[in-house]
C-alpha positions as CSV (number, residue, x, y, z in Angstrom):
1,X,0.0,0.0,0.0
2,X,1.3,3.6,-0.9
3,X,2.2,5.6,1.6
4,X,2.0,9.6,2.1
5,X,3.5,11.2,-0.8
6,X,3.3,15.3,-2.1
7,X,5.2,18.1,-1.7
8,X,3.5,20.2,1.3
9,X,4.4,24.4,0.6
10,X,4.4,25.8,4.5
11,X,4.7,29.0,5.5
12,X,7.8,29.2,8.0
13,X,7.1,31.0,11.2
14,X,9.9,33.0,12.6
15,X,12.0,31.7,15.4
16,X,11.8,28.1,13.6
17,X,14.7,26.4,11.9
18,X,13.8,24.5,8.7
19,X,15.0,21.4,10.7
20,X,12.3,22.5,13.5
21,X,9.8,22.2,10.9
22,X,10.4,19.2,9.2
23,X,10.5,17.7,12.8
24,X,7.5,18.6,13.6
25,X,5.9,17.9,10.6
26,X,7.3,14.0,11.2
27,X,4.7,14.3,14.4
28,X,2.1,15.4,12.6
29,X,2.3,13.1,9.2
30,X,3.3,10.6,11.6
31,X,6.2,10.0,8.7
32,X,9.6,10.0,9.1
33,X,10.1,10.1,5.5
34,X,10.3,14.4,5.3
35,X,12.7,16.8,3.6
36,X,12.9,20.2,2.5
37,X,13.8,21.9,-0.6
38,X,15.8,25.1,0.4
39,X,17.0,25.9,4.1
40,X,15.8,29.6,5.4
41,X,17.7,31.5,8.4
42,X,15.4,31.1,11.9
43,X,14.8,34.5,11.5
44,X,12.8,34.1,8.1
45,X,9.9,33.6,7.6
46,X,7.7,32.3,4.1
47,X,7.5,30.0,1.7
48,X,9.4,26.6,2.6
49,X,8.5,23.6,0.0
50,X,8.4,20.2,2.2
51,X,8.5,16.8,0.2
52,X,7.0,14.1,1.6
53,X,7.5,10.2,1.4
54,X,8.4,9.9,-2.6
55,X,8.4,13.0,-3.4
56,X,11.8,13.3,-1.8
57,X,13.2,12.2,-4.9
58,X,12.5,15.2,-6.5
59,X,14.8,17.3,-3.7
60,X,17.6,18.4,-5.9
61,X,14.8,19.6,-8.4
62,X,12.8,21.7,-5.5
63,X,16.0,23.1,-4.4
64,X,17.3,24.3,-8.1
65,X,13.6,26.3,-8.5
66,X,14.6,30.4,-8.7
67,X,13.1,32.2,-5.5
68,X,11.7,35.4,-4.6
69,X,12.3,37.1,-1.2
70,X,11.5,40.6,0.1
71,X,14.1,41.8,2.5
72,X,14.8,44.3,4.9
73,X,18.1,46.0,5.0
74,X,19.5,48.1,7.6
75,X,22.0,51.0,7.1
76,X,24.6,51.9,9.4
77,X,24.8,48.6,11.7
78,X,27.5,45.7,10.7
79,X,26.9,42.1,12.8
80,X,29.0,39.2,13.0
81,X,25.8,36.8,11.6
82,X,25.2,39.6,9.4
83,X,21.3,40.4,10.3
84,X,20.0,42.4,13.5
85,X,20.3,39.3,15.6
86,X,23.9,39.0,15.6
87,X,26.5,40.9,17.3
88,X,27.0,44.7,16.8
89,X,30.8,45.2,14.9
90,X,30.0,48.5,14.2
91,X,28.0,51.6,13.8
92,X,28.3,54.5,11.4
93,X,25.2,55.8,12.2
94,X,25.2,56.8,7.9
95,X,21.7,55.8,6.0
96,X,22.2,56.4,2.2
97,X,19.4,57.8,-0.1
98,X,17.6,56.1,-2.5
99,X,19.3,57.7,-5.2
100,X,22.3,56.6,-3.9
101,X,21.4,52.8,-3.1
102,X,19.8,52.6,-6.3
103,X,22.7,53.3,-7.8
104,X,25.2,50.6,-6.4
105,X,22.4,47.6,-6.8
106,X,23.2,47.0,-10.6
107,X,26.7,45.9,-9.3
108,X,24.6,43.1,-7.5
109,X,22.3,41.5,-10.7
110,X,23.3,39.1,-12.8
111,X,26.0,37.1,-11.9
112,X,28.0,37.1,-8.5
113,X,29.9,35.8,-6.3
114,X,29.5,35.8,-3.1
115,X,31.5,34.5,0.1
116,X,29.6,32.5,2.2
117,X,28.8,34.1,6.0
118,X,30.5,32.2,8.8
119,X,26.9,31.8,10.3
120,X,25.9,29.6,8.2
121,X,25.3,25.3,7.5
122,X,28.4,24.6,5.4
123,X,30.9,22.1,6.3
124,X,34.3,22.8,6.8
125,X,36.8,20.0,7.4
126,X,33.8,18.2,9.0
127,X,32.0,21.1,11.0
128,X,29.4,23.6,10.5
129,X,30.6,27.1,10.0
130,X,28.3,28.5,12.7
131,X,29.9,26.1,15.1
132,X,33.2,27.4,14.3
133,X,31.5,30.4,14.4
134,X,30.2,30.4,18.2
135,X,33.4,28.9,19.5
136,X,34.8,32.1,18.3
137,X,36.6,30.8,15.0
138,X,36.9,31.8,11.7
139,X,37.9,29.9,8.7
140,X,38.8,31.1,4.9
141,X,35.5,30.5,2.6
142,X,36.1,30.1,-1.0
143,X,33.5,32.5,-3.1
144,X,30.7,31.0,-4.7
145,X,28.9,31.9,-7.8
146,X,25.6,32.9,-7.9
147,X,22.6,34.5,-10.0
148,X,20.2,37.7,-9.1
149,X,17.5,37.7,-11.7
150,X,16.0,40.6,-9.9
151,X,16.7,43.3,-7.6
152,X,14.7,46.3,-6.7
153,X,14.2,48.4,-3.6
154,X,11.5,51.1,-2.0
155,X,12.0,53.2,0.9
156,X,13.3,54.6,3.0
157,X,10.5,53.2,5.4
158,X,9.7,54.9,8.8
159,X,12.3,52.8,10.8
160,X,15.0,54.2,8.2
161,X,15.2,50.6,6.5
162,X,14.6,50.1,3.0
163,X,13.0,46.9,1.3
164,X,14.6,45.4,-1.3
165,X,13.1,42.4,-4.0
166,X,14.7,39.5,-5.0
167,X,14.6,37.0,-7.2
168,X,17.9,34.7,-7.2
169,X,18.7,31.3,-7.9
170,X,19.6,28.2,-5.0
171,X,22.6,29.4,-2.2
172,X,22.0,32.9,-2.6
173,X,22.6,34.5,1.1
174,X,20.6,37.3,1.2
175,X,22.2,38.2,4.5
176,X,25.6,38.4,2.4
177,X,24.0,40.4,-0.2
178,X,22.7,43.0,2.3
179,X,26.2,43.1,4.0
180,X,27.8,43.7,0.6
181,X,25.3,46.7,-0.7
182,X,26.3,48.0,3.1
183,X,30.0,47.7,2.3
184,X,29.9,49.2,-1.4
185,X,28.4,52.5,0.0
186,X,30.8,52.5,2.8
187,X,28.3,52.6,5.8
188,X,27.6,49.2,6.4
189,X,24.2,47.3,6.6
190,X,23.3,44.2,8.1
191,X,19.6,42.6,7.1
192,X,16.4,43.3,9.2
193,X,13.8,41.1,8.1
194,X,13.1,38.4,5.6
195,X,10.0,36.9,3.9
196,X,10.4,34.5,1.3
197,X,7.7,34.9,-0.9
198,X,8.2,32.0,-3.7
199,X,10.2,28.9,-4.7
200,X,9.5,27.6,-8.2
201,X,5.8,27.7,-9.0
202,X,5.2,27.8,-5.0
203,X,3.7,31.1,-3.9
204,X,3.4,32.3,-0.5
205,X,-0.6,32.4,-1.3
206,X,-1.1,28.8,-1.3
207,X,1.5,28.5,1.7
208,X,-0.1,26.8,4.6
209,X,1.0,27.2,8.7
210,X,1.9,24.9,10.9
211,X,-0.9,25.3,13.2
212,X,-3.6,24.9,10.6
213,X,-2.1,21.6,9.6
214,X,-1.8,20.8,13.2
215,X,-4.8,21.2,13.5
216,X,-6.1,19.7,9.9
217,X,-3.3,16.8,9.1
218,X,-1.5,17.6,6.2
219,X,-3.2,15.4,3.5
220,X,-6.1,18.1,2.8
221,X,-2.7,20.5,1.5
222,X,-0.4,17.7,-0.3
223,X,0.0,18.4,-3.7
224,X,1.5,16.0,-6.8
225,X,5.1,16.1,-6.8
226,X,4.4,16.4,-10.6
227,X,3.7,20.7,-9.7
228,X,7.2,20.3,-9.1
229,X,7.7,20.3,-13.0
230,X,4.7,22.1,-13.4
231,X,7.2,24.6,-16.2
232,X,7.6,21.5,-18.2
233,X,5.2,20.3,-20.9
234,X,3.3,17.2,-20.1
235,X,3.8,13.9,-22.1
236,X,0.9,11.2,-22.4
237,X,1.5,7.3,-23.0
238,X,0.0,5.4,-25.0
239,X,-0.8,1.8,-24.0
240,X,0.0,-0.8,-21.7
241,X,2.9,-1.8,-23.3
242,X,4.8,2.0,-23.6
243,X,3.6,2.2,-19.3
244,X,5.2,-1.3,-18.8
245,X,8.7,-0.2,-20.7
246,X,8.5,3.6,-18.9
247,X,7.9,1.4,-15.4
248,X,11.4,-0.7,-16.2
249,X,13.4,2.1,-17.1
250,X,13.0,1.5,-20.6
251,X,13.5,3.6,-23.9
252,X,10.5,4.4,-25.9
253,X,10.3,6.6,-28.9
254,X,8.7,9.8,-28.6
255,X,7.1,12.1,-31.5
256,X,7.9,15.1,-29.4
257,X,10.6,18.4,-29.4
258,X,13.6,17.1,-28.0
259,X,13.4,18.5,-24.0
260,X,12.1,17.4,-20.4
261,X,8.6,16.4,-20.0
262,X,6.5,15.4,-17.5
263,X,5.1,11.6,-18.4
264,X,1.9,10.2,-17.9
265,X,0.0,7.2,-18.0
266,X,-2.8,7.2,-20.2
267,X,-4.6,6.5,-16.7
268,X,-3.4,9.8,-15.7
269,X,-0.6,8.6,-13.5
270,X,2.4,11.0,-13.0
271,X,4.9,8.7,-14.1
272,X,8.2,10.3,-14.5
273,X,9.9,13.1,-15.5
274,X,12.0,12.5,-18.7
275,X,14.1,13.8,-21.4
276,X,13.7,13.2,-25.5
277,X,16.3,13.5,-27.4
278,X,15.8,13.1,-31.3
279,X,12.7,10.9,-30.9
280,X,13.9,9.0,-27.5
281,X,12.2,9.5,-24.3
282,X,14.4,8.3,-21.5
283,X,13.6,8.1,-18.1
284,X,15.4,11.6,-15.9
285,X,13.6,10.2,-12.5
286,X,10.9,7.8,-11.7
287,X,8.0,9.0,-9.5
288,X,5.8,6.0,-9.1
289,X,5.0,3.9,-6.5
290,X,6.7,0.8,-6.3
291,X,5.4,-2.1,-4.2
């Protein structure tokens, strides 16, 4: 018999680690077979897509999906974690214009790199930075590449911050990004708030919290882990036979553009996600449930 299967979209409260979540979500699917597709800070709050049973398979998909957060950035104030919850390094007291922030944020769209903050889940030689980092250590991080799509801001609001949009692909630290803006208009900033607002074709809208589905079970909000390809076109079988070779792994040919494809049985089973290539189909990932 299948078990629970779907990908869950929660909206994260603050204070919670994306571990805390997934934990709790265990209790309440009674499951232990629970992942998530893209860690946020404690401090963050939004849109955090949770796979459940076989849809874990699709992880490394979930977590390639482009994202969307609106952040809060804060002038003047440097922190060792890099947001307002860290430890104050220093404080210019300076807040920019808009003219003037506006100015700097083309230097942050398109491709970057960025160094990893030391409060944060990589490993180093076996260890989370942030370990490192609350023992009081520091270690060189090499800079990774990454890709803003998108990156506006409004403000000043009343507090003096300003909120900036973003749309970025996977391992993007917003925290570093704030930090670096800060830096390039040489009064510092450190980041004040985050919302994550969507992963993929997961919007915040249709984000659910955890005490409705305490309260509710999580079934009633599952959806197919096929809406994790929901941007690729859809690809019926035809026949017992074609399901039977798809099912083994098989190649079948395909009168389709060569690309990834979402494949069905003629049932209306979400199959697999797969790849043609002149006239093939081949199999990418299987999503069925096997006995």
């Amino acid at each position: 018999m299948a078990g629970l299967s779907g990908v869950l979209v929660v909206d994260k409260p603050a204070g919670w680690t994306s571990h805390d979540v997934v934990a709790r979500l265990r209790g309440i699917a009674h499951t232990r077979r629970i992942g998530h597709a893209g860690t946020l800070d404690p401090m963050a709050t939004g849109v955090l897509v949770v796979l459940i049973g076989r849809a874990t398979r699709a992880a490394e998909f979930a977590e390639a999906q482009v994202k969307g957060y609106e952040a809060r950035i804060r002038f003047g104030l440097t922190t060792d974690t890099l947001d307002i919850e860290g430890r104050v390094l220093s404080e210019s007291g300076i807040r920019p214009g808009p003219e003037a922030l506006r100015a700097v944020l083309p230097r942050f769209t398109g491709r970057i790199e960025q160094i990893p903050p030391m409060y944060s889940a990589i490993k180093v030689g076996g260890r989370r930075l942030y370990e490192i980092a609350r023992a009081g250590g520091e270690v060189e991080r090499k800079a990774r590449e990454v890709y803003i799509t998108k990156l506006d801001c409004a403000g000043p609001l009343p507090d003096g911050d300003y909120e900036l949009s973003i749309e970025c692909t996977k391992g993007t630290y917003i925290r570093s990004l704030c930090a670096d803006i800060g830096e390039a208009l040489g009064c510092g900033a450190c980041m004040s708030a985050l919302r994550r607002t969507y992963s993929g074709e997961y919007r915040l809208r249709g984000a659910v919290g955890l005490e409705t589905l305490a309260e509710r079970g999580v079934e009633p909000f599952l959806r197919g882990v096929d809406s994790v390809f929901a941007s690729r076109p859809e690809l019926v079988l035809s026949g017992a036979r074609a399901e039977r070779t798809a099912r083994n792994g098989g190649e079948l040919r395909a009168e389709a553009e060569d690309g990834e494809y979402r494949v069905y049985s003629e049932s209306g089973e979400f199959l697999l996600l797969g790849a043609v290539k002149n006239g093939v189909l081949r199999t990418v990932k299987s999503f069925f449930e096997v006995d």
